[in-house]
C-alpha positions, 0 to 999 in steps of 0.5 A: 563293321563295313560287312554289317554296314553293307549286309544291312544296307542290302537287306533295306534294299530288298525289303523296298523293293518287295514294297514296291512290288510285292510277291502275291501272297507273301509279305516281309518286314523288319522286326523292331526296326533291326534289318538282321531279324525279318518276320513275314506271312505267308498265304496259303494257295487256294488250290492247297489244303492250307487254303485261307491260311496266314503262316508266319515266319521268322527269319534271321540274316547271318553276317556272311549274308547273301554269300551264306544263306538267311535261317528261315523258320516257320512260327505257325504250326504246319502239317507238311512233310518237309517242314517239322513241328519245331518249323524247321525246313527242308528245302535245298534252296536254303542250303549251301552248295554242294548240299543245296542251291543257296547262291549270292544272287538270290534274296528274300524274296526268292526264298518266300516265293520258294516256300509258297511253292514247296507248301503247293507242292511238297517234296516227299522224297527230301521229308523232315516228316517221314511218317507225313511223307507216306502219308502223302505217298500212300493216303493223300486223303487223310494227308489232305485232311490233316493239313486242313484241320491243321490250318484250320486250328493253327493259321486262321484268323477270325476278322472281328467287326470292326465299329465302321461295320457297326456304325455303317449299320446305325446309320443305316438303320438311323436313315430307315427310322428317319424315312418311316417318320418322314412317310408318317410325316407324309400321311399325316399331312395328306390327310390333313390337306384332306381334311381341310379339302373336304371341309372347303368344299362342304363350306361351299356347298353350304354357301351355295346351297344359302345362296341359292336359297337366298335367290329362291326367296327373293324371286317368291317375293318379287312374285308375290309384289307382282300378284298384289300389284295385279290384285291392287289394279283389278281393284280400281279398275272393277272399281271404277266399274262399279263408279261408272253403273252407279252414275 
């Protein structure tokens, strides 16, 4: 009871700290909340044939833990020499001495960080997989191949579209539809303003053109006032002329 007490208790403990600081690529968590049964992810290397590919793992701590090493397997498919189709693995570190290197002070994270080197570089002398080990040896072509359609088929995940994408892409379009209405909006007004511009300035034309007219007219009268004053004048004085011959 106080070995499984203290087994768990590590266990959280490890799993923090991987939380904390996490290994790049790699991650780890409780599966159903029970600290004995891990799941983890493991990203292939860019530079590896399993490049953009996501492998899950499932690991399992046994009672002896850390003096005995956790049963590690891998659940996505794999095209690798030291790990088989059922994701059985090769790897020394995961063996108990004097057959492997397991010691108490290693821990999950080690063993992740193990496994992400040994898929960037594969131990062909140590293989689960005879027939990809040679392929390895001898084809490293086709071997690279493989292992990509493999990643491909089995360990790539399509990201879907997710509604913030679409919603983003509404409102995007909402706000074009809003600035082409808001410019229609705009012309429109302009050419009103237009509109009433040319209808002010025709109106005061048209005020000056009357006006003016208005000026004419009166200045044609008052001259024709003054040439009937000047007739009525010449008249009395021609005739007090004639008054002035007669007497």
């Amino acid at each position: 009871m106080r070995s499984t007490m203290q087994r768990i208790s590590r266990m959280k403990r490890e799993l923090e700290m991987m939380e904390r600081a996490p290994p790049p690529g790699v991650s780890c968590w409780m599966k159903d909340g029970d600290a004995t049964r891990l799941e983890a992810q493991i990203l292939g290397g860019e530079s590896t044939p399993y490049a953009g590919g996501i492998f899950k793992l499932e690991i399992h701590i046994p009672d002896r833990y850390p003096f005995e090493p956790p049963k590690v397997q891998y659940v996505t498919p794999i095209y690798h020499p030291n790990i088989d189709t059922s994701g059985r693995i090769c790897l020394d570190l995961l063996k108990m001495p004097p057959a492997g290197n397991w010691k108490p002070s290693l821990n999950i994270s080690t063993v992740l960080t193990s496994l992400q080197l040994l898929m960037a570089e594969p131990n062909p002398d140590d293989p689960l997989m005879a027939d990809i080990s040679a392929e390895f040896k001898h084809n490293r072509a086709v071997f690279i191949e493989k292992a990509k359609e493999w990643t491909k088929k089995h360990a790539t995940q399509d990201i879907p579209q997710t509604s913030a994408g679409t919603c983003d892409s509404s409102d995007e379009s909402s706000s074009e539809s809003e600035s082409d209405e808001s410019d229609d909006s705009e012309d429109e007004e302009n050419k009103s303003t237009n509109q009433n511009t040319h209808i002010l300035k025709s109106s005061n034309q048209n005020s000056s053109t009357k006006s003016s007219f208005a000026g004419q007219k009166e200045l044609t009268n008052e001259r024709r006032g003054e040439k009937r004053c000047l007739q009525e004048v010449n008249g009395e004085s021609l005739s007090a002329k004639k008054s002035h011959l007669t007497t």
